[in-house]
C-alpha positions as a LaTeX table, in Angstrom:
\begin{tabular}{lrrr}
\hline
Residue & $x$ (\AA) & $y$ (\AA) & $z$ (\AA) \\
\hline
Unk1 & $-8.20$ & 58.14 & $-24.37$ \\
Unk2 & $-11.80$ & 56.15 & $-24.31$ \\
Unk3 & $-9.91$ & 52.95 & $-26.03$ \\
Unk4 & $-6.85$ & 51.26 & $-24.62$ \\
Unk5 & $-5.95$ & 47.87 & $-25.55$ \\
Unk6 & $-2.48$ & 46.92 & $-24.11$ \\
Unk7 & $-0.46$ & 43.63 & $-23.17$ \\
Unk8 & 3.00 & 44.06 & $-21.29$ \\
Unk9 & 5.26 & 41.34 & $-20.29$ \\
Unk10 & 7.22 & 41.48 & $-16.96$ \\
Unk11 & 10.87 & 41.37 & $-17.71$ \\
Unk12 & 13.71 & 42.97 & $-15.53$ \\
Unk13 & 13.18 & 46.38 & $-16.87$ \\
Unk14 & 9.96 & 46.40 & $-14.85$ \\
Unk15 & 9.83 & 43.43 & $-12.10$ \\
Unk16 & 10.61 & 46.01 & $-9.48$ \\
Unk17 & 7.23 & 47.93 & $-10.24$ \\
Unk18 & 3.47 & 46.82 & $-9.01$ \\
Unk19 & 0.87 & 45.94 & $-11.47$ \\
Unk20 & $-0.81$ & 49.39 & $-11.66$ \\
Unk21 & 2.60 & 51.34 & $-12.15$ \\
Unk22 & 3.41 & 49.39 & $-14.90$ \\
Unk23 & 0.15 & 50.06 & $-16.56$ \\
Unk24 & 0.12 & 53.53 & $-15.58$ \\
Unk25 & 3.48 & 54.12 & $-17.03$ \\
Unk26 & 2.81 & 51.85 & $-20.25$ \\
Unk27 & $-0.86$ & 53.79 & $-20.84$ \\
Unk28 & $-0.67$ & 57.40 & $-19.82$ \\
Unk29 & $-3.30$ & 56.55 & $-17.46$ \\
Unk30 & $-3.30$ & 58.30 & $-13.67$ \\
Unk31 & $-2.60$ & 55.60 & $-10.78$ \\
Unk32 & $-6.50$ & 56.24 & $-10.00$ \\
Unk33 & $-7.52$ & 54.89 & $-13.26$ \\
Unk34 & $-5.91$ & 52.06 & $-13.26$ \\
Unk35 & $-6.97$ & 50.92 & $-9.73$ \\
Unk36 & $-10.71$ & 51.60 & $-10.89$ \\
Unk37 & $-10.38$ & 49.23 & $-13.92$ \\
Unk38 & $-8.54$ & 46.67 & $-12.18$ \\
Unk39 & $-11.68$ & 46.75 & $-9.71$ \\
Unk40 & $-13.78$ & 46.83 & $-12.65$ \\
Unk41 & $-12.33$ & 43.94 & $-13.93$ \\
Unk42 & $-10.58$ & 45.71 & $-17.09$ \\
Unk43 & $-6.87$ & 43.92 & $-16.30$ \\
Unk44 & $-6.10$ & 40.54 & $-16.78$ \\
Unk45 & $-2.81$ & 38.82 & $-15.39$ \\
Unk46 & $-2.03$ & 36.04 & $-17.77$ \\
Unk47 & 0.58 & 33.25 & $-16.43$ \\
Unk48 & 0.73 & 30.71 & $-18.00$ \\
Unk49 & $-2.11$ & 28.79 & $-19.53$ \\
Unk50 & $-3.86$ & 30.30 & $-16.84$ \\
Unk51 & $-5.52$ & 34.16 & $-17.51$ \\
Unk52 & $-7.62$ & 35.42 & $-14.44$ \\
Unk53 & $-8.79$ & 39.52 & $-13.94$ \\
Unk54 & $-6.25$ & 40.94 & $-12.05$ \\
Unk55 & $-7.80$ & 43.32 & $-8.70$ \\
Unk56 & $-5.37$ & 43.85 & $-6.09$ \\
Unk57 & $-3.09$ & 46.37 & $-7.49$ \\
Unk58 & $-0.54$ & 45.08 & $-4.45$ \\
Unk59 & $-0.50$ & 41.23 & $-5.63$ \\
Unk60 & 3.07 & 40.62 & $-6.44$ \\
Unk61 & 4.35 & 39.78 & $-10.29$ \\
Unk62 & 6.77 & 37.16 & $-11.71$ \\
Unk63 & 8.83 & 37.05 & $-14.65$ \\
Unk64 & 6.95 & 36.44 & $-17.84$ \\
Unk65 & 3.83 & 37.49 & $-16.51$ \\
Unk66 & 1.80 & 39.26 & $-18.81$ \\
Unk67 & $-0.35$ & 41.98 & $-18.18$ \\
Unk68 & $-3.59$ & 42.75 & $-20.30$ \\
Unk69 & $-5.31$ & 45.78 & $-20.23$ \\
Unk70 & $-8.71$ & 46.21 & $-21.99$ \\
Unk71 & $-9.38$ & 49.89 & $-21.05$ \\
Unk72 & $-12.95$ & 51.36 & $-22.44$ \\
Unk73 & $-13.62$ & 54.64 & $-20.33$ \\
Unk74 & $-17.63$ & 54.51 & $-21.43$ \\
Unk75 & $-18.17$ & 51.08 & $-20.39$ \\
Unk76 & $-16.27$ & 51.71 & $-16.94$ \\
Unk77 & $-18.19$ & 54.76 & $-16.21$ \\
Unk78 & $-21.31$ & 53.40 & $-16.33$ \\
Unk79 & $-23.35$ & 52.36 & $-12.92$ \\
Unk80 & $-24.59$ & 48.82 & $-12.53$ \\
Unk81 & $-28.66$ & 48.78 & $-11.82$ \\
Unk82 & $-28.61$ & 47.61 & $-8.69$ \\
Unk83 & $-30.63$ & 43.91 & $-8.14$ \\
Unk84 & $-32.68$ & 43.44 & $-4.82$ \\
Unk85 & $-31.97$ & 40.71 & $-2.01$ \\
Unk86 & $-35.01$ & 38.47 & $-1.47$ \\
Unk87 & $-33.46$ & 35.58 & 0.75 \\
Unk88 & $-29.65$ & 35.24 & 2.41 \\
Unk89 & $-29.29$ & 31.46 & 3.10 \\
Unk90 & $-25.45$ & 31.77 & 3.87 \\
Unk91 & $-24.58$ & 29.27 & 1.44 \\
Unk92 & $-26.53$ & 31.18 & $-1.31$ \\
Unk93 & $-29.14$ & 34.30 & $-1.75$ \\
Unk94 & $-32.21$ & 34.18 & $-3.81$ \\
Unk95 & $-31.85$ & 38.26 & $-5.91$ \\
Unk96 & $-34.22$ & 39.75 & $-8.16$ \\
Unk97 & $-32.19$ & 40.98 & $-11.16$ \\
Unk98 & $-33.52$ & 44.24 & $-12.94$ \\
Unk99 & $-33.75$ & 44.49 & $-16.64$ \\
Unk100 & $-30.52$ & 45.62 & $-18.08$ \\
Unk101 & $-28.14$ & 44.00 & $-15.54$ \\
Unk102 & $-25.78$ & 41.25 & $-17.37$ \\
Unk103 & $-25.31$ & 37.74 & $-15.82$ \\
Unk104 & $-21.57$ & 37.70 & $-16.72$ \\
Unk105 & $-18.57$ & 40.08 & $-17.63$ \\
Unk106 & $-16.34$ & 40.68 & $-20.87$ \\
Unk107 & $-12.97$ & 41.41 & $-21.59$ \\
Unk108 & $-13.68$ & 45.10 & $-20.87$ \\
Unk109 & $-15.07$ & 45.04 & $-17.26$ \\
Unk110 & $-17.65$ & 42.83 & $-14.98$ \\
Unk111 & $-18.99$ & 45.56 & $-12.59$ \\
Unk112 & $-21.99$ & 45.68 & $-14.83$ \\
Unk113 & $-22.20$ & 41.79 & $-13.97$ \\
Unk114 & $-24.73$ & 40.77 & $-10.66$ \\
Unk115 & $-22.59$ & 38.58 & $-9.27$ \\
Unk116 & $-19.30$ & 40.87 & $-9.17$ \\
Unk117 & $-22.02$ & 43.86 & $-8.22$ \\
Unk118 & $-23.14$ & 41.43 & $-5.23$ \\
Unk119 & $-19.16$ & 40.63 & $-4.34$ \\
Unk120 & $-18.62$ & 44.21 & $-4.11$ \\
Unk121 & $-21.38$ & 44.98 & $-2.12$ \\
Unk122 & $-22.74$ & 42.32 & $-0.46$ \\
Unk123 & $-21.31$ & 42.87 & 2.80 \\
Unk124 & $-22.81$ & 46.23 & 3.15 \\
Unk125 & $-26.36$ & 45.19 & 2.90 \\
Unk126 & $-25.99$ & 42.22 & 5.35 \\
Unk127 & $-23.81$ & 43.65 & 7.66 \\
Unk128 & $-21.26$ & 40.84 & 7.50 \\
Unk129 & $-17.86$ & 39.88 & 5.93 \\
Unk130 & $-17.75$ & 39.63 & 2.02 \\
Unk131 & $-18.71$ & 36.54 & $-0.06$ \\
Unk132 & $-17.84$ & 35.09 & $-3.66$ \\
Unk133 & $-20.60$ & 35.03 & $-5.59$ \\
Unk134 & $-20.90$ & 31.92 & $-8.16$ \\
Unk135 & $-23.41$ & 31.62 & $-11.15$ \\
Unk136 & $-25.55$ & 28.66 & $-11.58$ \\
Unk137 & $-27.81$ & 29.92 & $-14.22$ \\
Unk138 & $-28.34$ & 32.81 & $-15.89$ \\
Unk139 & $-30.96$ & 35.23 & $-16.92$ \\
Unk140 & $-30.69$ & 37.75 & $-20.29$ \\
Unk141 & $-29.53$ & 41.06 & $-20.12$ \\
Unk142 & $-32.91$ & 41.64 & $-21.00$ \\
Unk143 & $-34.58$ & 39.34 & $-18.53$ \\
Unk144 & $-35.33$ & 40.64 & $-15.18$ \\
Unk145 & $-36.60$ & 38.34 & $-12.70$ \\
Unk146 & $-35.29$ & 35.97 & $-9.94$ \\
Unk147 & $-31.82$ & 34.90 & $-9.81$ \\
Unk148 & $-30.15$ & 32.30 & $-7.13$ \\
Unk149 & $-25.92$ & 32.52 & $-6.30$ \\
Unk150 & $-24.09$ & 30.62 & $-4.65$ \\
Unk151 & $-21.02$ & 31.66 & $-2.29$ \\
Unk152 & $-18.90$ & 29.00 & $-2.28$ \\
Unk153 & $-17.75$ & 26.39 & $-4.61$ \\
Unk154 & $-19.27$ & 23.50 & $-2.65$ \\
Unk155 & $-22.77$ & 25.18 & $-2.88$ \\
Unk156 & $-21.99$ & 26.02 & $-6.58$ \\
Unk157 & $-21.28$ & 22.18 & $-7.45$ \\
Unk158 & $-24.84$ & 21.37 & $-5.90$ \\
Unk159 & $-26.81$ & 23.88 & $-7.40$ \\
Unk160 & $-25.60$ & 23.56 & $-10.59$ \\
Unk161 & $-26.16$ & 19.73 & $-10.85$ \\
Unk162 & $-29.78$ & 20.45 & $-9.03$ \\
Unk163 & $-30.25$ & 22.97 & $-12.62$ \\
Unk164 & $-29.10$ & 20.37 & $-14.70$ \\
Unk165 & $-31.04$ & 17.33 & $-13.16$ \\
Unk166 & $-34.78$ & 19.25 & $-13.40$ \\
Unk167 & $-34.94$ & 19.67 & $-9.66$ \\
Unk168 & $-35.08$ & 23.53 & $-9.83$ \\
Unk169 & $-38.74$ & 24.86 & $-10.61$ \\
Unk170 & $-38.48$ & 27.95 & $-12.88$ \\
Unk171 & $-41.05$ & 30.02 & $-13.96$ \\
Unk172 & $-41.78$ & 32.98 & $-16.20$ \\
Unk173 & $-44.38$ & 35.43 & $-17.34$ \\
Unk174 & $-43.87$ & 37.22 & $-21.05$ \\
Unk175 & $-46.46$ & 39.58 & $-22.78$ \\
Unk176 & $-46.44$ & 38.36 & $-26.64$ \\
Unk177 & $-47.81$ & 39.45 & $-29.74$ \\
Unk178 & $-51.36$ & 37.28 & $-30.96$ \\
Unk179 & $-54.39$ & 35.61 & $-29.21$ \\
Unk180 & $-52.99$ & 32.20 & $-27.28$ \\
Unk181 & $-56.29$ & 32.37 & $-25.48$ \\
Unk182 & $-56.78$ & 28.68 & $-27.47$ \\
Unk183 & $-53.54$ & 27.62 & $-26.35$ \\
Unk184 & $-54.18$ & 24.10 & $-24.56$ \\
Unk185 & $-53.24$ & 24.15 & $-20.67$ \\
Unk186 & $-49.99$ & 23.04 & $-20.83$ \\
Unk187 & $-48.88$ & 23.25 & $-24.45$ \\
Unk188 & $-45.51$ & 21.37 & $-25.14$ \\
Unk189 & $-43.01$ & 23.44 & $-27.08$ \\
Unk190 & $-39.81$ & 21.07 & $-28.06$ \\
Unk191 & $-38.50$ & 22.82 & $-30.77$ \\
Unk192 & $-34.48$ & 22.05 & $-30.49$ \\
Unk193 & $-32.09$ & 25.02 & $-29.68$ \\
Unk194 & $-28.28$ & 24.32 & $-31.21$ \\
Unk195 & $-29.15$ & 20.73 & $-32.13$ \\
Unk196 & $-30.08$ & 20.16 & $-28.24$ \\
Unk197 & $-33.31$ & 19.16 & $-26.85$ \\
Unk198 & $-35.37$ & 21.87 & $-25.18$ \\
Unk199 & $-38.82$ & 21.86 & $-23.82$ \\
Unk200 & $-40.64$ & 24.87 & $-22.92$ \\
Unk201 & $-44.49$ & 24.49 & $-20.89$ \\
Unk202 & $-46.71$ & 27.42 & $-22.27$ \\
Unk203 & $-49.83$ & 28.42 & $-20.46$ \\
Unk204 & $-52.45$ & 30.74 & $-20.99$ \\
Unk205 & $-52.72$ & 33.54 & $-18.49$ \\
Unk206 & $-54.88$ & 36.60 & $-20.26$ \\
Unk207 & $-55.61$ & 39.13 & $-23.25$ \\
Unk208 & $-56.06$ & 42.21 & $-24.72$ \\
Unk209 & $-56.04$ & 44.03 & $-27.91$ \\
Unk210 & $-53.59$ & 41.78 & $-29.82$ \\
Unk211 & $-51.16$ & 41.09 & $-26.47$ \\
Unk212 & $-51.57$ & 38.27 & $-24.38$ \\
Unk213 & $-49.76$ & 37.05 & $-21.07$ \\
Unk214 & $-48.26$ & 33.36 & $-21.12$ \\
Unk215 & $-47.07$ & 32.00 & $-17.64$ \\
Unk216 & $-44.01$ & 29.46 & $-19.07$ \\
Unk217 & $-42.17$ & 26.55 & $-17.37$ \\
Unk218 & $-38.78$ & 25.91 & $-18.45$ \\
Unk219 & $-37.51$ & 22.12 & $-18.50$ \\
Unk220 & $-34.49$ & 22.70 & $-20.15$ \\
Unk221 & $-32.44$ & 26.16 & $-19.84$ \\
Unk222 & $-30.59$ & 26.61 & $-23.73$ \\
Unk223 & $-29.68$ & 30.09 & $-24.85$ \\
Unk224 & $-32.75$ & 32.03 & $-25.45$ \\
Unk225 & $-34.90$ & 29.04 & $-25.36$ \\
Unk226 & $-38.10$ & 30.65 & $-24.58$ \\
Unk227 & $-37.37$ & 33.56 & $-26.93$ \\
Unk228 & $-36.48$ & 31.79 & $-29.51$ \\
Unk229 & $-39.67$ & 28.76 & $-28.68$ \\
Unk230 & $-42.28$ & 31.73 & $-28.96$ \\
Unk231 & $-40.74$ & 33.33 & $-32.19$ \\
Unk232 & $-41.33$ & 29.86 & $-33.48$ \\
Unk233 & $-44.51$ & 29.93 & $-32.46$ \\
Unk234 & $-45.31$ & 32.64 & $-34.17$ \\
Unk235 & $-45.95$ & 34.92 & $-31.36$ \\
Unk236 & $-42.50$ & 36.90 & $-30.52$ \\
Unk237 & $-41.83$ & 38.55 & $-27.22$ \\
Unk238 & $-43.38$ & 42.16 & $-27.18$ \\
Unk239 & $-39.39$ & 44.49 & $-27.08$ \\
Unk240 & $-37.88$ & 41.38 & $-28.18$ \\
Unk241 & $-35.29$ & 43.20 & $-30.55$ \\
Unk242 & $-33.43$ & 39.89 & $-31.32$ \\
Unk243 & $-36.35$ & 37.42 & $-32.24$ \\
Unk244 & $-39.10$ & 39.91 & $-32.81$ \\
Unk245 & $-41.45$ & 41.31 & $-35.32$ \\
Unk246 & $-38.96$ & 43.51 & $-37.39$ \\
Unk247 & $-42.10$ & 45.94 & $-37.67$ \\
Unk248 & $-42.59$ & 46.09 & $-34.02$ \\
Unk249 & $-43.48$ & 50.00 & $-33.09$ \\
Unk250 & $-43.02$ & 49.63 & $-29.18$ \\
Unk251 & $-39.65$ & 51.20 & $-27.91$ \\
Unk252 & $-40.05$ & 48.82 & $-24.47$ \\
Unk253 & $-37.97$ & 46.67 & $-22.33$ \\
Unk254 & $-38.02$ & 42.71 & $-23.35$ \\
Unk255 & $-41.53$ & 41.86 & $-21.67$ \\
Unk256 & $-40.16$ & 38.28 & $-20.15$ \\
Unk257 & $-39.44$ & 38.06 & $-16.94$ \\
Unk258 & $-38.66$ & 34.77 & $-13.91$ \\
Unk259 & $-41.28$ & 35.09 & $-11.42$ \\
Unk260 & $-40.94$ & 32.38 & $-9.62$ \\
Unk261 & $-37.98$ & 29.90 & $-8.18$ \\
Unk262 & $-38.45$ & 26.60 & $-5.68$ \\
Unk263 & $-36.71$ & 23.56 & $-4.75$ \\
Unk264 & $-35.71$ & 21.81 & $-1.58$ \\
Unk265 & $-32.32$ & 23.23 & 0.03 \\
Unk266 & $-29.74$ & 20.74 & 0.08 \\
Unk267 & $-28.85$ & 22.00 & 3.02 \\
Unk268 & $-31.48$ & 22.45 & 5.10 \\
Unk269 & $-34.05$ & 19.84 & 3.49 \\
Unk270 & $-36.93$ & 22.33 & 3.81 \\
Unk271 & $-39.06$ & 23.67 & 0.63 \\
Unk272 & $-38.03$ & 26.82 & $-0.69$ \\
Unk273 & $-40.22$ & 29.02 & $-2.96$ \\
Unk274 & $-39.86$ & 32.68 & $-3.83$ \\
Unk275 & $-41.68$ & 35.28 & $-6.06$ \\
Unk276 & $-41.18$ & 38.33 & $-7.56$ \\
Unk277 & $-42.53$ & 41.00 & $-5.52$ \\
Unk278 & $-42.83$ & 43.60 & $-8.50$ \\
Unk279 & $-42.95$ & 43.14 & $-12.04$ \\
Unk280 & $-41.27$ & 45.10 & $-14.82$ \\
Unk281 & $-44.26$ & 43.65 & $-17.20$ \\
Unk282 & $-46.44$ & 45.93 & $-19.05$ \\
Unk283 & $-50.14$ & 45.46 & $-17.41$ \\
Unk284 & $-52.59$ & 44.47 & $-19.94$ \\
\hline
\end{tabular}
């Protein structure tokens, strides 16, 4: 079966069994199965008000648990593209995130996610023990570029209140359709996202044909924002398939990417600044 939605609740008929017998016995999926969608992140253990992804297939049950199983074999078959470490700072790790790899999970799994693909393999690259991995911000599916986590929920709290207090340098590049080559250094772009405030900088970088390269500064971080600022502009992201031209004849990747990432580490007080060291951007 590809599809498998299911929802059991522990009761007396079953409290003797683990997690991945019940399913198993409830789905018609093998043992194996099960234990690869529970790593996945494909079975949720709801208890209460509280609903987490259930993993350890040896995690004891109570009564009235209820087990959720969100089972899409396509989904859980496919291989997360896998991102690159740039800096391990023990308290976080600068990555650079390839195009096509999400910043978060659904119902159906989270191995296509970077920061369960960096849980699950972290320790392997570095040679130590394994790490949470926390998101602070988040890049599109679409969006490759630089990407900061945090491992644990003290360095989380920081970094996420150095996002939203402007104390985190991001920049992008995009290719876009038009001439900006009369763009002013520094053009402004405030259009509001959702009824909320955000402010894009937009400089000129370089042209040709009818393509030109913008270098972009974000001040705020809404959903989209600089998609959605440089469709308003009237020059759309070249591959943007969500706030593009709906004539647009290029089959390519969304040609936006973060290049760059600084700010002083709170825990070390020094300057950090990174860079991409290769660009998914079309050369023009």
């Amino acid at each position: 079966m590809d599809i498998i939605e299911l929802s059991l609740t522990v009761n007396q008929v079953n409290s003797q069994l683990k997690a991945h017998e019940i399913l198993c016995k409830n789905s018609g999926l093998s043992q194996k199965q099960i234990k690869d969608a529970m790593q996945k992140g494909a079975v949720w253990l709801q208890r209460g008000k509280s609903k987490k992804r259930f993993r350890r297939a040896s995690k004891p049950l109570k009564f009235d648990d209820k087990l959720v199983l969100n089972y899409n074999a396509k989904l859980l078959s496919i291989s997360a593209e896998k991102p690159e470490l740039i800096f391990d700072a023990e308290h976080y790790s600068v990555w650079y995130k390839p195009y096509g790899l999400n910043c978060q999970g659904s119902r159906w799994c989270d191995h296509l996610s970077i920061n369960r693909w960096v849980e699950m393999n972290f320790h392997q690259i570095t040679g130590g023990i394994e790490r949470p991995a926390f998101l602070v911000h988040r890049l599109d599916r679409a969006t490759s570029g630089l990407i900061l986590l945090c491992h644990s929920k003290n360095a989380a709290r920081i970094f996420s209140e150095m996002f939203s207090s402007r104390q985190m340098d991001k920049r992008y590049q995009a290719i876009v359709h038009g001439d900006l080559s009369t763009l002013p250094d520094e053009c402004q772009l405030n259009q509001d996202i959702d009824d909320k405030r955000a402010l894009s900088v937009l400089s000129f970088a370089e042209k040709k044909e009818s393509f030109s390269l913008v270098n972009i500064q974000l001040l705020t971080g809404r959903k989209h924002q600089i998609r959605k600022h440089l469709s308003g502009l009237g020059n759309p992201i070249v591959g943007d398939r969500l706030y593009g031209l709906d004539n647009e004849q290029y089959n390519r990747d969304l040609q936006l990417q973060s290049v760059s990432l600084g700010f002083i580490c709170p825990f070390s007080n020094e300057k950090q600044q990174f860079f991409v060291k290769k660009s998914h951007l079309l050369k023009l």
